[in-house]
C-alpha positions as CSV (number, residue, x, y, z in Angstrom):
1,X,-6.9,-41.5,-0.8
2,X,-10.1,-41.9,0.4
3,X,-8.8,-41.0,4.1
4,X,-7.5,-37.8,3.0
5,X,-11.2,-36.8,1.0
6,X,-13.0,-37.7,3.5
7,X,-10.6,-35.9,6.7
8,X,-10.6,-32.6,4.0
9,X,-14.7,-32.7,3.6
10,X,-14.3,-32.5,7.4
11,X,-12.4,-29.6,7.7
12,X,-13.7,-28.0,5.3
13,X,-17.5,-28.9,6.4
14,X,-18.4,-25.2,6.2
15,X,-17.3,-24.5,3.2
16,X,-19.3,-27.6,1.5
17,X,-22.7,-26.7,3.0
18,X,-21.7,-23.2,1.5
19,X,-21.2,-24.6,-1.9
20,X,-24.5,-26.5,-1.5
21,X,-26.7,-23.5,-1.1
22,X,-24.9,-21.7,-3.7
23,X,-25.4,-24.8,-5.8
24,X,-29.3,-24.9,-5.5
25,X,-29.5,-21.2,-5.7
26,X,-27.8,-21.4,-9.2
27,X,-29.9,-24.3,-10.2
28,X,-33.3,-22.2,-9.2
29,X,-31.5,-18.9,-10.7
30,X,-31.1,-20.3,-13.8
31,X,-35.1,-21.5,-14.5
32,X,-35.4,-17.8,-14.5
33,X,-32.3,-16.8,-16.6
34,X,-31.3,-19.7,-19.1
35,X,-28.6,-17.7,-20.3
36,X,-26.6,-17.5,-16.6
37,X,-23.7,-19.4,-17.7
38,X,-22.9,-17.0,-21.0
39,X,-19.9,-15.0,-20.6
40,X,-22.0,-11.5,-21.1
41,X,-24.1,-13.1,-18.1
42,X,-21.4,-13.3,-15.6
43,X,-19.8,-10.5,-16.7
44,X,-22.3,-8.7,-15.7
45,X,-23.3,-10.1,-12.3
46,X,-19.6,-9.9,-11.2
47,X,-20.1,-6.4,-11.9
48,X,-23.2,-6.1,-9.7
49,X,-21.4,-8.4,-6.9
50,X,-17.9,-7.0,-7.0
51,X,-19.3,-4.2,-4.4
52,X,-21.1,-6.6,-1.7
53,X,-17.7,-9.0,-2.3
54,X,-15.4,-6.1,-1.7
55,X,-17.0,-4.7,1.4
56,X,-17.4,-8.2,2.7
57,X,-13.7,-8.7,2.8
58,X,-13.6,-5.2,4.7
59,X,-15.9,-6.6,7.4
60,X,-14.1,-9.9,7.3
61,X,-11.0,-8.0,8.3
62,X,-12.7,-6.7,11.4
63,X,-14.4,-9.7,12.4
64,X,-11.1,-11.6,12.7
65,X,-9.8,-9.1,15.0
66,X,-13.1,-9.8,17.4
67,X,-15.0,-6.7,16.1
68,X,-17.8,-6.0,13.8
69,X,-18.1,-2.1,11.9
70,X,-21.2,-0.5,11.9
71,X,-19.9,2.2,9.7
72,X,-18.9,0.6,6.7
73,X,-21.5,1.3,4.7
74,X,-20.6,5.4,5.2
75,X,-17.2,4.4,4.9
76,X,-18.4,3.0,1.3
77,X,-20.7,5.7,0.6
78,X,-17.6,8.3,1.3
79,X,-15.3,6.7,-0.8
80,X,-18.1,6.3,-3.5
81,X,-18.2,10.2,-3.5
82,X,-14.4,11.5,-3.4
83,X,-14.2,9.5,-6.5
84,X,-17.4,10.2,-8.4
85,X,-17.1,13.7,-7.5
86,X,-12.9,14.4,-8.4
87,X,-12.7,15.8,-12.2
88,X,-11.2,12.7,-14.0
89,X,-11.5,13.3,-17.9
90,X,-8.3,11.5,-18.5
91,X,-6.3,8.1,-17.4
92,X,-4.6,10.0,-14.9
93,X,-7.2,12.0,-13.6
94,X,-9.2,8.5,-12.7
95,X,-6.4,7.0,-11.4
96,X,-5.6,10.0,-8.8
97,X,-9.5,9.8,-8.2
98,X,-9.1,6.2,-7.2
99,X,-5.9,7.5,-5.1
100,X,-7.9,10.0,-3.1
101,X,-10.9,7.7,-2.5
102,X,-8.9,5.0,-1.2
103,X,-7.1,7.2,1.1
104,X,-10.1,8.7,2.5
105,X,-11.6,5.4,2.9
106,X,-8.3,4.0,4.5
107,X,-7.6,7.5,6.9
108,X,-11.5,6.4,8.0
109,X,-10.4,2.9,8.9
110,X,-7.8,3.7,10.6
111,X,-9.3,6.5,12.5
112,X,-11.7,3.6,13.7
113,X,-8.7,1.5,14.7
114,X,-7.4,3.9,16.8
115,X,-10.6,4.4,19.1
116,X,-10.8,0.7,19.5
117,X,-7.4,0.0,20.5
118,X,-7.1,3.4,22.8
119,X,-10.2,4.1,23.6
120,X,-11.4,0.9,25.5
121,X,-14.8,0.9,24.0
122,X,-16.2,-2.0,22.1
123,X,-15.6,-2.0,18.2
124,X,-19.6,-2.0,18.0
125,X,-20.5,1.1,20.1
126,X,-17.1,3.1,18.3
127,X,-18.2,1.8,14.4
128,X,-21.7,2.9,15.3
129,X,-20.7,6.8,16.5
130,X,-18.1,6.6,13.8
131,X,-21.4,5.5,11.4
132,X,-22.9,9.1,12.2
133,X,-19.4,10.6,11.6
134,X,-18.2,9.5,8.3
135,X,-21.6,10.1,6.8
136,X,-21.8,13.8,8.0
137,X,-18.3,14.0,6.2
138,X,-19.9,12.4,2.8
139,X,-22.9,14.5,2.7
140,X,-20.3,17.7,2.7
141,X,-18.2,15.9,-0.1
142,X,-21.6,15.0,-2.2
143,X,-24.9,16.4,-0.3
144,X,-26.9,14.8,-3.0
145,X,-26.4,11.8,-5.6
146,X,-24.3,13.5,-8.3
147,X,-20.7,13.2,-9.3
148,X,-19.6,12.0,-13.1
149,X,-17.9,8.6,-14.0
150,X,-16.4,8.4,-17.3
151,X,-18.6,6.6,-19.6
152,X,-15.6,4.5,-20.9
153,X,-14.7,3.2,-17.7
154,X,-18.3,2.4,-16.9
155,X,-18.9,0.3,-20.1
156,X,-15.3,-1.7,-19.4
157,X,-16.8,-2.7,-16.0
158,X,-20.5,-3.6,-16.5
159,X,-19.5,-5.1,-20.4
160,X,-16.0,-6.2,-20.3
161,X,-13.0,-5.1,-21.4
162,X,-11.4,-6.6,-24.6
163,X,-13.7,-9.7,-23.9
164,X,-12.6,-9.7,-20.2
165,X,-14.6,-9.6,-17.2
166,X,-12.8,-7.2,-15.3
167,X,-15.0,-7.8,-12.0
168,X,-14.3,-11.4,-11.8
169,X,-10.6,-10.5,-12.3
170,X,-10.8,-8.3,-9.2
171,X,-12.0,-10.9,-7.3
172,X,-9.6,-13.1,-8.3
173,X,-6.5,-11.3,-7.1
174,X,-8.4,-10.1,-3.8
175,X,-8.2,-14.0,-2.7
176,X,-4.4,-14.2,-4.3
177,X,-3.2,-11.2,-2.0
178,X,-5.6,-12.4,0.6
179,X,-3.9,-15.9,0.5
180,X,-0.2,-14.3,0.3
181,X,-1.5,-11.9,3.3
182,X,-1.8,-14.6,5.3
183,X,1.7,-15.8,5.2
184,X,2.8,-12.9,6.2
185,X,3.6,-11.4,10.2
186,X,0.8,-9.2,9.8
187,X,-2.1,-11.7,8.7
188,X,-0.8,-13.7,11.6
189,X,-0.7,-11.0,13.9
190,X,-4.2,-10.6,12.6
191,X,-5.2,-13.6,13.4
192,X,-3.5,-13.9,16.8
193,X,-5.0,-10.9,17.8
194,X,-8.6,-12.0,16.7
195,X,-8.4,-15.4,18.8
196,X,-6.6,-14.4,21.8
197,X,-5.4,-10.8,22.5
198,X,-3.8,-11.5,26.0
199,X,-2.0,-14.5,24.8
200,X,-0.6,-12.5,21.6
201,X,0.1,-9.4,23.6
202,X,2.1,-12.1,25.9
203,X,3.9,-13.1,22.8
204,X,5.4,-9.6,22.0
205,X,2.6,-8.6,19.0
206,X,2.1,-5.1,19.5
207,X,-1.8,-6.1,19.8
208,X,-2.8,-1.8,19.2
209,X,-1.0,-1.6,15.8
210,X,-2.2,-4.7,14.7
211,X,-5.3,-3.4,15.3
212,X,-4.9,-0.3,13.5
213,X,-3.5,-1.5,10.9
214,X,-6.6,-4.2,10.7
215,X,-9.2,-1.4,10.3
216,X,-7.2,0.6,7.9
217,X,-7.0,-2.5,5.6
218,X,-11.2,-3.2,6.5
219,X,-11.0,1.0,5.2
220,X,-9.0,0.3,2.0
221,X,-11.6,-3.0,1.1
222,X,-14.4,-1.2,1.4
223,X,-13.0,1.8,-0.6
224,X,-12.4,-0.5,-3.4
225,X,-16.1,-1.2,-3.2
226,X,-16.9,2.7,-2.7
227,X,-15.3,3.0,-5.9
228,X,-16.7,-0.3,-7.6
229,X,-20.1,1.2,-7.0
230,X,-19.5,4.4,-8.5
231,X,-17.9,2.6,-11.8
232,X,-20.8,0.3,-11.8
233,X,-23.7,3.2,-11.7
234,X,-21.8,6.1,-13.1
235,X,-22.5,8.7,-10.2
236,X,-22.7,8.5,-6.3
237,X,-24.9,8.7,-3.8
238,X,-24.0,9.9,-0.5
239,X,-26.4,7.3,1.4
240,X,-26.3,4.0,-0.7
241,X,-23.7,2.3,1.2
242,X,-26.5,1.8,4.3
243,X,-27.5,-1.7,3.4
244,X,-24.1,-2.7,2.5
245,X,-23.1,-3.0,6.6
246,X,-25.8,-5.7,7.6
247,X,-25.6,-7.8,4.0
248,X,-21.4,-7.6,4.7
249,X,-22.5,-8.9,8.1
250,X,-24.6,-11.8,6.7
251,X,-22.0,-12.4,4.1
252,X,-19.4,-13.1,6.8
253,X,-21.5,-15.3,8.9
254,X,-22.4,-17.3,6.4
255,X,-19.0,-17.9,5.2
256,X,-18.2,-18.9,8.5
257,X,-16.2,-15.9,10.1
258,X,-16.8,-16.5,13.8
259,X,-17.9,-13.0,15.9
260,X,-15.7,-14.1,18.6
261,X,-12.8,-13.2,16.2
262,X,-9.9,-15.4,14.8
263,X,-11.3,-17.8,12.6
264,X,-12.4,-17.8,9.3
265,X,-11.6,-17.9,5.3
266,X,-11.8,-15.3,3.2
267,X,-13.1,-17.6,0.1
268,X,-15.8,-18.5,2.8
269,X,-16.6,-14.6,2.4
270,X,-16.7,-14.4,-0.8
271,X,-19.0,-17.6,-1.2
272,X,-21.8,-15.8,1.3
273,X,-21.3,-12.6,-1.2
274,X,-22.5,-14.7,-3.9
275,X,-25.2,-16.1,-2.0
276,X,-26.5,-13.0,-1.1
277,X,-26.7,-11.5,-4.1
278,X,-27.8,-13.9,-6.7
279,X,-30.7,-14.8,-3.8
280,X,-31.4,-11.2,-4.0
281,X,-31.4,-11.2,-7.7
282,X,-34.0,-14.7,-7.3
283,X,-36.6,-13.2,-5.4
284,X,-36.9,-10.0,-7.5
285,X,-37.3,-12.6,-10.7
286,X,-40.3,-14.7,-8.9
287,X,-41.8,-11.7,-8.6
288,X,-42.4,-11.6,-4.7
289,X,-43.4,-8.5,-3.2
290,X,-41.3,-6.3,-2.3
291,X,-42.8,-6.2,1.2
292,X,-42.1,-9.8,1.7
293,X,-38.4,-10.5,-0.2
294,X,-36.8,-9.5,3.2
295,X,-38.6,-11.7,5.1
296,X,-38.2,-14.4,2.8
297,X,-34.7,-13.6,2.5
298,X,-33.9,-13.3,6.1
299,X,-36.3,-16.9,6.7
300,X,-33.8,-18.0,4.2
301,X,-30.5,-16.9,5.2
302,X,-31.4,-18.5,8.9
303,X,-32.1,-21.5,7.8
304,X,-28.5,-21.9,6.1
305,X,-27.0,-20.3,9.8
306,X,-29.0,-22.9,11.6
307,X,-27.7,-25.7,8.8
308,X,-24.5,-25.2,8.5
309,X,-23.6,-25.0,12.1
310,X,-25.6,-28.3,12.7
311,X,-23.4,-29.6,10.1
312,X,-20.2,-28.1,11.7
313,X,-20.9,-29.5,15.2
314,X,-21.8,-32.7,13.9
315,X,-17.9,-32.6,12.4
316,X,-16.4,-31.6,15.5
317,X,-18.0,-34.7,17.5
């Protein structure tokens, strides 16, 4: 028994130093917040987090395949404005809302796919001109912050619904249909693809619509967190999915997705997520400039890089 512990703490060496820091950011979070473990408590910060979470998986999804998008914060921000702007007074109307977002969000993924697989450019200069493209098409969807959420749905995802936190939920089934994803030819393919293109194009995996089909999966993640946002504020704005690209970036790294593609967990992901945001929420309590919480953030969030892959070689040898 104590042969298998100790062979799973190695494999999954990551994933404890991950649970570490989250650990002692908890700790330090609650001296601040006492009441961090009450049900109306997480409700409410898996509402704040679902977003970050959301678009995290979307960038995981790229990563794997050996890329990184630069446009997934416009991506967000687009998907944020198809559905805060569509009419939706009814059940119906939301749900074609969500509908129109997602396919906008997943057309935008997949138009990205394309480029990288024909194209012969790498994923990082095509997400970065793609960047400049999809927000153009946002700002003629929503040219300002505007758009209407209905004030029902809004108080079901920030409160809970019928003592429910719906966020939480959400998260819950993305790591279920991540975890049955997996199992399947196409999260293989994806991860084939990711580690060794040659050697899976050798293998018969049609390596371009793998690809494709990647990004337009990365496209319908991070339109779940386009329309996430818009539940969570009530409106949209056509340019707050910026910071969401570089802190989806972080998230991934520190949850151990490798930039060389082909390795990494998706509960890894969603573990950075947390870290992220509940260190952002810390240093806004202590009451640190605002100057200086990015620097202390980023001082931060290297430190845990520069641990944690100590800690993994250390495994390896």
């Amino acid at each position: 028994m104590r042969e298998r512990i100790a062979s799973a703490a190695r494999r999954n060496t990551d994933l404890v130093g991950l649970l570490v820091l989250l650990l002692a950011v908890l700790v330090a979070y609650q001296h601040y917040d006492t009441s961090l473990l009450d049900p109306a408590s997480v409700t409410i910060l898996s509402a704040q987090f679902l977003p970050l979470i959301l678009a995290a998986a979307g960038q995981t999804t790229v990563m794997l395949l050996g890329g990184i998008d630069l446009s997934l914060g416009a991506v967000l921000g687009l998907a944020m404005a198809v559905f805060a702007t569509y009419d939706a007074h009814s059940a119906s109307g939301v749900v074609t809302a969500a509908v129109a977002a997602l396919c906008a969000a997943v057309a935008a993924g997949a138009a990205n796919g394309t480029l990288v697989a024909y194209a012969g450019l790498p994923p990082i200069v095509v997400t970065l001109a793609a960047s400049f493209l999809w927000s153009g098409v946002t700002l003629i969807v929503l040219p300002q912050p505007g758009g209407h959420v209905p004030g029902g749905l809004v108080n079901a995802y920030n409160n809970g619904w019928n003592g429910l936190a719906v966020p939480a939920v959400a998260v819950v089934l993305v790591l279920v249909a991540w975890k049955v994803l997996r199992t399947t030819r196409h999260g293989l393919a994806l991860y084939a693809v990711g580690g060794n293109e040659h050697g899976a194009y050798a293998s018969g995996l049609h390596t371009r619509g793998t690809k494709i089909a990647g990004y337009a999966l990365a496209g319908a993640f991070t339109g779940l967190a386009g329309i996430g946002l818009a539940v969570q504020t009530g409106s949209a704005d056509p340019t707050i999915g910026t910071p969401y690209t570089l802190n989806s970036i972080a998230a991934c790294v520190l949850g151990g997705i490798s930039f060389f593609g082909g390795v990494g967990r998706m509960r890894g992901t969603v573990l950075g997520a947390l870290v992220i945001g509940l260190l952002t929420n810390l240093l806004l309590f202590t009451g640190i400039s605002p100057f200086y919480q990015l620097i202390v953030q980023g001082v931060i969030l290297v430190a845990a890089l520069a641990l944690k892959t100590y800690l993994t070689r250390e495994a390896a040898v």
